[in-house]
N, C-alpha and C positions, 0 to 999 in steps of 0.2 A: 281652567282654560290655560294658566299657565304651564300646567307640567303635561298637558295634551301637544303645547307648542312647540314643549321640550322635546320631547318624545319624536314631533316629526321631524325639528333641527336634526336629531340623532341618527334618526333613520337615514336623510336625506344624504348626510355625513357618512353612514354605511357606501350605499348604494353608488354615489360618487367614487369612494374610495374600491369598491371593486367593481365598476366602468375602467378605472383606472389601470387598475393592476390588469384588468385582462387586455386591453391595450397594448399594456407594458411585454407580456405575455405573446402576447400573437406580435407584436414587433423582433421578439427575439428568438423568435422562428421561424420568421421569413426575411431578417436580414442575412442569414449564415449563406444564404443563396443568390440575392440581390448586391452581394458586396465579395463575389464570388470574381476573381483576378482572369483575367483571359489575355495572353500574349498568343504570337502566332508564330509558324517554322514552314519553310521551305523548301521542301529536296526534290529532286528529279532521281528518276530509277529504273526509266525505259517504262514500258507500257505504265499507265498512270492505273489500271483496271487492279496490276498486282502491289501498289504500293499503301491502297485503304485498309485491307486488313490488316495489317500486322499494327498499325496506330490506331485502328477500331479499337481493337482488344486490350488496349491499352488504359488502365484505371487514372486518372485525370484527363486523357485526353476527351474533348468536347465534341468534335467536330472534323471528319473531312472533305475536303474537297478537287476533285480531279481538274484540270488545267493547263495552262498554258502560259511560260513564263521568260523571261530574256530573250525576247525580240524585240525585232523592229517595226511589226506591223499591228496599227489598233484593233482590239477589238476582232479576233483572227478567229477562223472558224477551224475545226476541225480538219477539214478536205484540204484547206490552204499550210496549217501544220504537219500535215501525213505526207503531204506533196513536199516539205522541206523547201519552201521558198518565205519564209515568213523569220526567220533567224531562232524560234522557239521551241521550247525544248518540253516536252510532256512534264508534265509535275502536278507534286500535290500539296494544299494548305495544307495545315493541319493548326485550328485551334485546340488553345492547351491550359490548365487552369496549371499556372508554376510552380504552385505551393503543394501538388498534389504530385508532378512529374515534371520534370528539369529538359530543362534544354539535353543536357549531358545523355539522360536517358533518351532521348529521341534520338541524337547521332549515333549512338549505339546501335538502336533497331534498326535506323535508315541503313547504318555501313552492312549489316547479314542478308542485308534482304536485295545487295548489287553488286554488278560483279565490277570491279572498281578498278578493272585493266583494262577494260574493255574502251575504243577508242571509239564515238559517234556511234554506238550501237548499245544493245541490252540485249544479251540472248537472241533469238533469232529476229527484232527487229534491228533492223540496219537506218540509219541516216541520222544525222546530226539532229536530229527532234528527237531522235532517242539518248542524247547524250546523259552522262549523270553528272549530279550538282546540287552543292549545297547554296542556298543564297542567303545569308543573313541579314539579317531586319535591322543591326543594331550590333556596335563594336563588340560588346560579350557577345554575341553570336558568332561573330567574326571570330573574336579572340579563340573561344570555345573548339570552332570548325575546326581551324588551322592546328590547333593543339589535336583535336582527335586524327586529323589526316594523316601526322608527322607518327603520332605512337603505334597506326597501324602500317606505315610504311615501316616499321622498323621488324614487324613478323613478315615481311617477303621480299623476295629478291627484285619482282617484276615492279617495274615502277605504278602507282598510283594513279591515274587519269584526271579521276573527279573534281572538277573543277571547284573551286571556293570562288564566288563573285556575291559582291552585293546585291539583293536583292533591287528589283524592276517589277512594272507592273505585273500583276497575278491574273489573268484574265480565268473565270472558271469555263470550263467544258459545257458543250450541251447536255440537258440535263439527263440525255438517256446514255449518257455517261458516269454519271455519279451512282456510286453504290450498285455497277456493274453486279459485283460478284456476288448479291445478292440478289438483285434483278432476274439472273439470267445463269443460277450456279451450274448448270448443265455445259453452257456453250462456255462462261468461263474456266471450269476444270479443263474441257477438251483443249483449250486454246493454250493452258498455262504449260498443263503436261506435255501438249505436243513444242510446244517452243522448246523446253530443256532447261525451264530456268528451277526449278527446284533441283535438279540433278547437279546441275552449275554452281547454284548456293552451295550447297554439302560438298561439291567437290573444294570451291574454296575456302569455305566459314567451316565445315566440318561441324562440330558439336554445337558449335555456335548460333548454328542456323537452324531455326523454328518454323517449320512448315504452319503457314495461318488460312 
């Protein structure tokens, strides 16, 4: 009886210890994603339809979203921002995991993909909702903005437009907004092509600039 008792102490002692380990095991599998960093970035670019892809395609980036941001009115719809009575400017979030892609690399993309002379307009939309702009969340944003704006002022003669302000409320778009260009890639190609803003990029980024 004794070494029957032994035997199932042992086993018991087994079966505990690989309950354990596999615990241990599925824990360090599903932490690398649970404990996964998420910061956010704000730019404006003129229409908000052509600024998701080029940050879709993008390996860290999470998440975007089309929007509405630096005014003065809560809560704003669309038809009230198009109309340019609301002080807002079209924009898009973009969640970012930072250990994956940098701030640095996002003003990068945002600066090829606008055209950064252009005053209250974007290609062929006109009005101060179309204006471009960085908003930062946070003095290293700030810091960062202000440094990329100054080194790309130094390749042109035409002054620079885009505004650097801190960051104000992010109001997101309706939802048949988001993820237009995948929505609706027919009406979106016709609308991009006929504005002239892929023409306009390569006229001024040149090689730079990555049709998405």
């Amino acid at each position: 009886m004794k070494k029957s008792s032994s035997v199932a102490r042992h086993l018991s002692s087994v079966s505990g210890k690989v309950i354990a380990l596999f615990f241990i095991s599925a824990t360090l599998l599903i932490s690398p994603v649970s404990q996964a960093k998420e910061a956010r970035a704000i730019f404006a670019g003129g229409c908000f339809w052509c600024m998701e892809p080029p940050f879709d395609g993008t390996e860290g980036v999470i998440s975007t979203t089309s929007g509405y941001t630096d005014g003065h009115k809560q809560n704003p719809t669309y038809r009230e921002v198009s109309a340019g009575v609301t002080g807002h400017t079209e924009a898009v979030e973009i969640i970012y995991d930072p250990e994956v892609v940098s701030y640095q690399t996002l003003l990068d993309i945002f600066w090829v993909n606008i055209d950064p002379f252009a005053v209250n307009r974007q290609f062929c939309d006109a009005g101060s909702q179309y204006r471009s702009g960085i908003y930062p969340l946070d003095n290293e944003q700030s810091r960062l903005a202000e440094i990329s704006k100054a080194e790309h002022q130094q390749n042109f003669n035409q002054k620079i437009q885009t505004e650097i302000k801190p960051a104000s409320t992010f109001y997101p778009a309706e939802d048949y907004h988001q993820d237009y260009y995948m929505k609706n890639p027919i009406r979106y190609t016709f609308y991009r092509s006929s504005c002239g803003r892929d023409h306009r990029l390569k006229e001024v980024w040149g090689d730079k600039f990555k049709k998405h």
